[in-house]
N, C-alpha and C positions, 0 to 999 in steps of 0.2 A: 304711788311711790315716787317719792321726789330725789331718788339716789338711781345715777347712771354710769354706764359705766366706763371708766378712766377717773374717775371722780379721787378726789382724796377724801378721808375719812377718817374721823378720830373714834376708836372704839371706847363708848362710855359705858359697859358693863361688864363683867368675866372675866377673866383668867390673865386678859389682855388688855387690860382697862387703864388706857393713856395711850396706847400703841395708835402710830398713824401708818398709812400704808393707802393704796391704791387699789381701785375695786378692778376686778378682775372678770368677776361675772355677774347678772343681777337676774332672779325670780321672781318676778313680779306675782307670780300664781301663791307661792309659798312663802311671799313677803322675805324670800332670802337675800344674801348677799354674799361673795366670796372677796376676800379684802388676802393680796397678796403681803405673807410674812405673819397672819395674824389665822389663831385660832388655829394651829400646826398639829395633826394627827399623825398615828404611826397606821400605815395600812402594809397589810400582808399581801404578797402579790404574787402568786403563782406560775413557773418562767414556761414560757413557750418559745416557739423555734428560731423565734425572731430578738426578743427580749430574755434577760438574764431576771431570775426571782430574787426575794428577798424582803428587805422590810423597807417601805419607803415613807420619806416624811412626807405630807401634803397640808395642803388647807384643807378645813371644812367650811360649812355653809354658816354666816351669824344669823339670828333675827334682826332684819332690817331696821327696827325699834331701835337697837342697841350702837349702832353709830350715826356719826353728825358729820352734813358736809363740812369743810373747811374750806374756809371763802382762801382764792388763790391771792388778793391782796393784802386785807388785813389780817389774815393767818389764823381764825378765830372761827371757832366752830358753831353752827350754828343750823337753823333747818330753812332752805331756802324760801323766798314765796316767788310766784307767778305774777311777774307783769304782763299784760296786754297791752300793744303796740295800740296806735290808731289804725294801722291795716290789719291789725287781728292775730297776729305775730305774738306767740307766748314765748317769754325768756324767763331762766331762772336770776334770781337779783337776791344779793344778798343784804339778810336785815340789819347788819350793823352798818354797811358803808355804801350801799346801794348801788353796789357794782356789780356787772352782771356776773356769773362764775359760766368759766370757760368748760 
């Protein structure tokens, strides 16, 4: 999986398709991704002694397929590759302007 997380991400399919936002969490087991502000559900929440119930809004999980990093200089999304240093040091570099993404 080449998406981590703080990463930005344009979501290229569903509901939310052009939405850019920030990953928030990443599943590498179930190829998920949670991208803050994107892919927003209603969940029912039951109140306890501490917390008030009610209907709250959240993210849910995308498939990781379905968004592109966006490189932080040229603004252009795209899917990173791996370079190898000569000490053996892998960096993510991006393929339009082969700058590393932070």
């Amino acid at each position: 999986m080449n998406i981590k997380k703080k990463d930005t991400v344009l979501v290229l399919s569903g509901k939310d398709k052009g939405k850019k936002g920030e990953v928030k969490s990443v599943n590498p087991s179930k190829n998920k991704v949670v991208v803050t502000g994107v892919n927003m559900i209603s969940k029912h929440v039951k109140p306890t002694q501490n917390k008030q119930g009610g209907i709250i809004q959240m993210e849910a999980a995308l498939d990781a397929s379905n968004v592109a990093v966006v490189c932080s200089k040229c603004k252009k999304a795209m899917t990173p590759k791996v370079q190898i240093s000569a000490d053996g040091t892998k960096t993510r570099v991006c393929r339009k302007c082969n700058e590393p993404i932070i």
